[in-house]
N, C-alpha and C positions, 0 to 999 in steps of 0.2 A: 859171583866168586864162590868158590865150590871150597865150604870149609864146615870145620866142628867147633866150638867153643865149648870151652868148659866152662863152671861155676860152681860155687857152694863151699870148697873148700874150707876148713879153717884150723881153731884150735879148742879140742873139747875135753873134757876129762875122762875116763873109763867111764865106762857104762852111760853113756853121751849118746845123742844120734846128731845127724847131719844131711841134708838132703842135696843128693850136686846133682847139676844140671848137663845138659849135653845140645845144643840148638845147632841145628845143620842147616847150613844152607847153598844153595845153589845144585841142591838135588833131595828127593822126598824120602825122608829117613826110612819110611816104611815098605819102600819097595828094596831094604838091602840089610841083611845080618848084622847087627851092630855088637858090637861087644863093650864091654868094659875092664880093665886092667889098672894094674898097678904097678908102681916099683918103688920098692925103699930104699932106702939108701942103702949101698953096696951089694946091693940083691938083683937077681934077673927078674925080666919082667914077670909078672905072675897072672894069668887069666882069672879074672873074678866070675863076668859073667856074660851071658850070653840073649839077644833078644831076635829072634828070627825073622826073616821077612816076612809079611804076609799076616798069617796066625798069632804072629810075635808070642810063640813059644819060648818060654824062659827055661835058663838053665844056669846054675851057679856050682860054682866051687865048694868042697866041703867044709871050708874052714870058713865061708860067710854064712851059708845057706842057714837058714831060720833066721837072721838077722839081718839081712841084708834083703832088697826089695825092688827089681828094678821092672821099671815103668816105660811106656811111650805115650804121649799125646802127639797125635797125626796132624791135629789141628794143628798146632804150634810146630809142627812138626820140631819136636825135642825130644831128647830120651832121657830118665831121670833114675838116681839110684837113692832110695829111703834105707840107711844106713843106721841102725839101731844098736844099743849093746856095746858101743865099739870100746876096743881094746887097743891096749898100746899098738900092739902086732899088726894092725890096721894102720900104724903108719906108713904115708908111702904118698906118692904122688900117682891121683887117678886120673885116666886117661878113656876118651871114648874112641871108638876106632870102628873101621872097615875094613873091609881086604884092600881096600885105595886110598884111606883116608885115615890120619889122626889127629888129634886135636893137641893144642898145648900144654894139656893140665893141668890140672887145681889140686895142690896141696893140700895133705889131711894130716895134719896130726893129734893124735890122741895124749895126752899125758895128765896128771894132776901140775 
C-alpha cells in the first residue's frame, strides 16, 4: 500500500523542540521530492520545506530556516523534521507530501 504516515506531533511550550516523523511506504522516498507543509487553523496551507530526490537538497521557508531541520534515512526509508526554537506561530498541523501523495498529519502545538 503506497502511503505516508506521520509522527511526533504534540504539545510543547515556546522555545520547545519536537522531532515528527514521515515513513513511506509502498514506494522509495528517496527517488521523489518530498516536502513538508503545514496549516493552522483558519490559514492556507503554508510550505515549510523541501528535501529533493536524489542529493536530497534541502530547502526551507524563512520563517523556519535556522530552526528547523529536515532529514532522510533511506534505510527506513523516512523523512524527518528536527524542529527547535518553536514558537506559538508554529502552530498548525504538519504534513509530509509528494506531487502524488500526502500523509494525514500530526498535530503541533506550541503554547505555555
Amino acid at each position: 500500500q503506497v502511503q505516508l504516515v506521520e509522527s511526533g506531533g504534540g504539545l510543547v511550550p515556546p522555545g520547545g523542540s519536537l522531532r515528527l516523523s514521515c515513513a513511506a511506504s509502498g514506494f522509495t522516498i528517496s527517488s521523489t521530492t518530498m516536502r513538508w507543509v503545514r496549516q493552522a487553523p483558519g490559514k492556507a496551507l503554508e510550505w515549510v520545506s523541501t528535501i529533493s530526490r536524489g542529493a536530497g537538497i534541502k530547502l526551507y521557508a524563512g520563517s523556519v530556516k535556522g530552526r528547523f531541520t529536515a532529514s532522510r534515512d533511506n534505510a527506513k526509508n523516512t523523512l524527518y523534521m528536527q524542529m527547535n526554537n518553536l514558537k506559538p506561530e508554529d502552530t498548525a498541523v504538519y504534513y509530509c507530501e509528494n506531487d502524488d501523495l500526502k500523509g494525514q498529519g500530526t498535530q503541533v502545538t506550541v503554547s505555555s
